[in-house]
C-alpha positions as CSV (number, residue, x, y, z in Angstrom):
1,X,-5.9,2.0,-30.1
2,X,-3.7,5.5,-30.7
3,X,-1.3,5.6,-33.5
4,X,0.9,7.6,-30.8
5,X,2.8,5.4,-28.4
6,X,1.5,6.5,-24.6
7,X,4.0,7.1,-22.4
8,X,3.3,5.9,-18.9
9,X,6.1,6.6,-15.0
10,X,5.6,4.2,-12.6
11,X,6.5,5.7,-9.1
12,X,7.2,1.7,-8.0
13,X,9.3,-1.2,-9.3
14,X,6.9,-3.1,-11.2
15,X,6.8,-6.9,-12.6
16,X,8.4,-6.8,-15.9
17,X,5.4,-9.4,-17.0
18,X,3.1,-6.5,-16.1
19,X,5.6,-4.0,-18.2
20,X,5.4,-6.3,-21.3
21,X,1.5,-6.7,-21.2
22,X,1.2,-2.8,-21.1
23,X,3.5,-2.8,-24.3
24,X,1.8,-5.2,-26.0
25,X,-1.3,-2.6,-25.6
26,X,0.9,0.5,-27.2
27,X,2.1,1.4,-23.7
28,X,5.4,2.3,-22.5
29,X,6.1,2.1,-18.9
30,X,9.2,4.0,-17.5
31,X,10.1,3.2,-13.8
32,X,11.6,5.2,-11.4
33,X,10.9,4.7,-7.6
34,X,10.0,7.6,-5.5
35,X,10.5,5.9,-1.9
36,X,12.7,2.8,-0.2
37,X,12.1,1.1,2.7
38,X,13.9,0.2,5.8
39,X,12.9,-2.8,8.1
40,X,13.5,-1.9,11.9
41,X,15.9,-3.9,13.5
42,X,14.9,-7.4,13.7
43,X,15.8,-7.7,17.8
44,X,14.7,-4.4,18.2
45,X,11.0,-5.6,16.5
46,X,11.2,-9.2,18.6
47,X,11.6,-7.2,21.5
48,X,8.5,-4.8,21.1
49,X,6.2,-8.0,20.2
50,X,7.4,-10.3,22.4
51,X,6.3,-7.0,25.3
52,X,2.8,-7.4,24.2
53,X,2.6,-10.7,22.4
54,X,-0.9,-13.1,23.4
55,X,-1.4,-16.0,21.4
56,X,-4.3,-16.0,19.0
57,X,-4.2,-12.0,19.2
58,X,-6.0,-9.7,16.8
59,X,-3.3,-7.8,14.8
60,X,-3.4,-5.2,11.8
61,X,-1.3,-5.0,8.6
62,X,-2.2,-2.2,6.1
63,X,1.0,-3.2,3.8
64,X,3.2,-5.8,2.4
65,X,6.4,-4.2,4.0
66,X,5.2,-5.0,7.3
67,X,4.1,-8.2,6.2
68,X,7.7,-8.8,5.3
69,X,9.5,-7.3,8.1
70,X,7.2,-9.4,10.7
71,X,7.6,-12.1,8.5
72,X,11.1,-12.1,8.8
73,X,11.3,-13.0,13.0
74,X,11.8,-17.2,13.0
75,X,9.3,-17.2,16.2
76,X,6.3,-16.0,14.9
77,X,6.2,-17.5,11.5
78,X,3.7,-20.5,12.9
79,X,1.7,-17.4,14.9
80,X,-1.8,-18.4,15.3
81,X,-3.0,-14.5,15.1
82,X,-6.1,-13.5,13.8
83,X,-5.3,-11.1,11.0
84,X,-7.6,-7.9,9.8
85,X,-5.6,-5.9,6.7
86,X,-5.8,-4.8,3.4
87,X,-7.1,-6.7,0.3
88,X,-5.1,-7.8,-2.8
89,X,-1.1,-8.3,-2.3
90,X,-1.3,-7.1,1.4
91,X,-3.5,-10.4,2.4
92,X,-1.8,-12.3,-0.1
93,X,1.7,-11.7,2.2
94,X,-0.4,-12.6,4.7
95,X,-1.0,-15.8,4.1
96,X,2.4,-16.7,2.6
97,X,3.9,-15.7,5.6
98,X,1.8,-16.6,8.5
99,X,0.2,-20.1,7.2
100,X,-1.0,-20.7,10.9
101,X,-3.0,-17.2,11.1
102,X,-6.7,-16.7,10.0
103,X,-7.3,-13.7,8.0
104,X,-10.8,-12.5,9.6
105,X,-11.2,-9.4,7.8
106,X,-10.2,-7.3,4.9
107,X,-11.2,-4.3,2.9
108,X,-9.5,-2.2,-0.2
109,X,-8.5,0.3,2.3
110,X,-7.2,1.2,6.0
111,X,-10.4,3.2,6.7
112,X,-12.5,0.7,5.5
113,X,-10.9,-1.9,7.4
114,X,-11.5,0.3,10.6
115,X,-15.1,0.3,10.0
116,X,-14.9,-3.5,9.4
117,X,-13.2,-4.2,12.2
118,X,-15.5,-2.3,14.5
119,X,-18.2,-4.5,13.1
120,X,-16.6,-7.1,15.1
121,X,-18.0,-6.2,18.5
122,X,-15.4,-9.0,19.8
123,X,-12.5,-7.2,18.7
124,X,-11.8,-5.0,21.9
125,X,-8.2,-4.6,21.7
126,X,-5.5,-5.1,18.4
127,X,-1.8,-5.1,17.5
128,X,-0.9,-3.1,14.4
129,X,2.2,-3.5,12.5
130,X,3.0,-0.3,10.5
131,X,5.4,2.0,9.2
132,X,6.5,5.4,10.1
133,X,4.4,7.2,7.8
134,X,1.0,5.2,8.2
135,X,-1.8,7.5,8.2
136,X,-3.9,8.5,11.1
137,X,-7.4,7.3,10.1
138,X,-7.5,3.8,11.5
139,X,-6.2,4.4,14.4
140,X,-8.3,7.2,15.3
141,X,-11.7,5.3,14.4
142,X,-10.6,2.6,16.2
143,X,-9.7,4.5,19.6
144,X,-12.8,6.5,19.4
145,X,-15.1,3.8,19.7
146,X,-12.9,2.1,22.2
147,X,-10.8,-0.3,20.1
148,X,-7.0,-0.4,21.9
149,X,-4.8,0.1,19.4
150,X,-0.8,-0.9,20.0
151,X,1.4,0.1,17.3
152,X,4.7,-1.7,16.4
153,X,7.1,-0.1,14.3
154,X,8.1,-2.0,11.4
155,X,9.8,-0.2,8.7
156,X,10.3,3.7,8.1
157,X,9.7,5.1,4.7
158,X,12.7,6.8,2.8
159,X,11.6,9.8,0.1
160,X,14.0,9.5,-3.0
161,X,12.6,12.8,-4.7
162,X,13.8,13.1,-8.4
163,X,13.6,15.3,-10.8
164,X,11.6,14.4,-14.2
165,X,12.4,16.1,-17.3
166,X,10.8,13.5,-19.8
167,X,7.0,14.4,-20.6
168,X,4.4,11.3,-19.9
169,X,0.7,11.0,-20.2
170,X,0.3,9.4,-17.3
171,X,2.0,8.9,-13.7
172,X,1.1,5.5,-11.0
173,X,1.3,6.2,-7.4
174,X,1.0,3.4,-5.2
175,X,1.1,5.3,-2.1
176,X,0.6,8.9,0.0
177,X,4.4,9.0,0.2
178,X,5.4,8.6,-3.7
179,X,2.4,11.7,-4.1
180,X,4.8,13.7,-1.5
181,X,7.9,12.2,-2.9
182,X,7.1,13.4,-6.5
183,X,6.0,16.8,-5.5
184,X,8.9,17.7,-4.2
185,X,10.8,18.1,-7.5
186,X,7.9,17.8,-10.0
187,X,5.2,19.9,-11.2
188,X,1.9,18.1,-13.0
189,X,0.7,19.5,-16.6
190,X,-2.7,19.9,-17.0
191,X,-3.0,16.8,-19.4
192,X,-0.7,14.3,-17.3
193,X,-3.8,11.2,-15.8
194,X,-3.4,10.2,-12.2
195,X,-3.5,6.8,-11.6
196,X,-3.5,5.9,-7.8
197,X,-3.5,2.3,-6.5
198,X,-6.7,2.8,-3.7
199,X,-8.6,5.6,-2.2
200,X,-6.0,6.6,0.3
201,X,-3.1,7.2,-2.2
202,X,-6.1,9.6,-4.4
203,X,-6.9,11.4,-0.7
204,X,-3.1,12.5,-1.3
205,X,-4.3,13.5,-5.2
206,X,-7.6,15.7,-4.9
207,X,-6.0,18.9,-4.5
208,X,-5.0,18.4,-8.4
209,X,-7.3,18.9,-10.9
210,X,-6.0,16.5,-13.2
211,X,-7.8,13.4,-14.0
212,X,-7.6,10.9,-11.1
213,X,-8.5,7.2,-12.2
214,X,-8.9,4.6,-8.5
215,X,-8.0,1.0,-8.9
216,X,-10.8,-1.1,-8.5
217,X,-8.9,-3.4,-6.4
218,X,-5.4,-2.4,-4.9
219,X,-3.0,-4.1,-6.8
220,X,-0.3,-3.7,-9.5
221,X,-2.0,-5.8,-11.7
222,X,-5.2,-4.1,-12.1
223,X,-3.5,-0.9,-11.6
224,X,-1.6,-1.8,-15.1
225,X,-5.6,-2.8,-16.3
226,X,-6.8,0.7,-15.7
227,X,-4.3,2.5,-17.3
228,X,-4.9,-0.4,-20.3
229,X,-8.3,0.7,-20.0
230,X,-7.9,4.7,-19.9
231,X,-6.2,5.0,-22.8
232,X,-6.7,2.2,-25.7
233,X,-10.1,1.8,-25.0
């Protein structure tokens, strides 16, 4: 373990349990978030579901905030859908929220799930509830080979650029829009380590030539286990 204490920003609110078991390991965890979100209005949501709602539907979720925001509308909380989405904390809101749906597929990614989902030959149509910055790639692979995709707007992602003036070994992005967020005002040294949550969030990292380290898994928790890992071991 290094004499030196490491310093570590969090781009994310993190769980303070996560914060103390990263201390216990010599590591100091700053946090200052990069983005908010805002939930869409809830009548305004209710409205755009209720246009294309079937019951026992296939739908999509690729994040927590549009489990949330769904999660929110009285009427669909006993939903029978059939859900494909994201591993770790993504299906984890899943079922807390929906008790009634059955989570059919997952993957550690949204491109991965496309390419799950078209394993499904009886998937021909789904409903996908996303934000205003969700990236193209699922959509796309799922239109090309024929899959309707319906997108319902959920939440819309806020940038909260700041400036850093404090020096850290290493930086956790949990997202493509933190990456953009933190650009805007910072500049990486050569030495600062990358951590990014999943595959999609390091897309947003490999035109940096720092070192990149991938969670295993996307979630906080083993996010705060690779960074354990990087530097004490």
């Amino acid at each position: 373990m290094p004499d030196k204490q490491i310093q570590i920003l969090s781009t994310k609110v993190i769980n303070e349990q996560l914060i103390q078991k990263a201390a216990q390991n010599n590591l100091s965890i700053d946090v200052v978030p990069f983005i908010s979100t805002e939930a869409i209005a809830e009548e305004e949501m209710q409205a755009n579901i209720a246009a294309v709602y079937e019951p026992q539907q296939y739908v999509i979720f690729t994040s927590v905030n549009a489990v949330q925001s769904v999660g929110k509308i009285a009427q669909y909380k006993d939903a029978a859908w059939r859900v494909c989405c994201t591993s770790g904390a993504t299906s984890a809101a899943v079922k807390a929220h929906f008790p009634k749906a059955k989570v059919l597929v997952t993957a550690d990614d949204a491109k991965k799930l496309a390419v799950e989902i078209l394993n499904n030959k009886l998937i021909q149509k789904v409903l996908f509830f996303c934000g205003d910055m969700r990236r193209d790639e699922l959509p796309t692979m799922l239109n090309e080979k024929g899959v309707a995709v319906n997108e319902i707007l959920t939440y819309r992602t806020v940038l909260i650029p700041t400036t850093i003036s404090a020096e850290y070994d290493g930086v956790l992005f949990f997202s493509p829009s933190a990456v953009e967020s933190y650009m805007q005002k910072n500049v990486l040294t050569d030495k600062q380590v990358l951590f990014a949550v999943g595959n999609t969030t390091a897309e947003a990292l490999r035109n940096y030539k720092n070192t990149l380290v991938i969670c295993d898994k996307p979630s906080t928790g083993n996010m705060i286990d690779k960074v354990i890992s990087h530097f004490t071991l």
